[in-house]
C-alpha positions in Angstrom: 107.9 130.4 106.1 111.6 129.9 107.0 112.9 126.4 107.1 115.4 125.4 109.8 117.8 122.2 109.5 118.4 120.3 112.1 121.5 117.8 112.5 121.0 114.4 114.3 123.9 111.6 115.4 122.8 108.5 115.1 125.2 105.1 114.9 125.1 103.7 111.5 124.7 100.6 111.9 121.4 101.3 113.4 120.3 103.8 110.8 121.1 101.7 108.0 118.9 98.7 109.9 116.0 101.3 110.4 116.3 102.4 106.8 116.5 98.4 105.6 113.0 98.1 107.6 111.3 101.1 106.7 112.1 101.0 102.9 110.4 97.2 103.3 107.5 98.8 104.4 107.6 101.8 102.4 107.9 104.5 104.7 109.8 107.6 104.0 112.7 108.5 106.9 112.2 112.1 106.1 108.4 112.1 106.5 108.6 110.3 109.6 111.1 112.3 111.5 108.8 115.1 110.4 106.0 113.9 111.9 108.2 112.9 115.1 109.2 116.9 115.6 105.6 117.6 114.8 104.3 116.1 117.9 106.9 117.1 120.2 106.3 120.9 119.3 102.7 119.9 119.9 103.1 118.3 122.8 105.9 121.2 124.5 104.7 124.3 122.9 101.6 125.5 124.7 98.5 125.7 122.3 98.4 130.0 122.6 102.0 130.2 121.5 101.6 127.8 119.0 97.6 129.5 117.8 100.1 133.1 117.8 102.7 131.5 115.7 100.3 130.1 113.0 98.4 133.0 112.8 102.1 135.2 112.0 102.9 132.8 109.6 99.3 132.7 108.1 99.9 137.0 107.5 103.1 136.3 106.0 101.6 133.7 103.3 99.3 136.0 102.4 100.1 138.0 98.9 100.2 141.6 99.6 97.7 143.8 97.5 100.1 146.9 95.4 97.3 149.3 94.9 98.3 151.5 91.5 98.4 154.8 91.6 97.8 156.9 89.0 100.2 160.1 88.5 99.2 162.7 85.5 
């Protein structure tokens, strides 16, 4: 599956304070913004689309079977 990267701007003085807070607790910023995009494509993308689009992505994971062929 192809990754995308996504930029966000942010003051930094407010980043660093969530970063302060969520290091305290032990939270991972990266995991949690994950999980943040996660539920907004859950909640906007209509369930069909999104069934269509893990079922594509489910055929490309999939090894692909080389059969051998035998030339004499």
């Amino acid at each position: 599956m192809k990754k995308a990267n996504l930029t966000v701007t942010f003051e930094k003085e407010k980043l660093d304070a969530l970063c302060y807070y969520l290091e305290k607790k032990e939270v991972d910023l990266q995991n949690e913004l994950n999980d943040t995009i996660h539920k907004l494509y859950v909640r906007h993308v209509p369930q069909p689309t999104r069934a269509y689009i893990e079922d594509k992505l489910s055929k490309e994971q999939k090894p692909v079977k080389v059969k051998k062929m035998d030339f004499k």
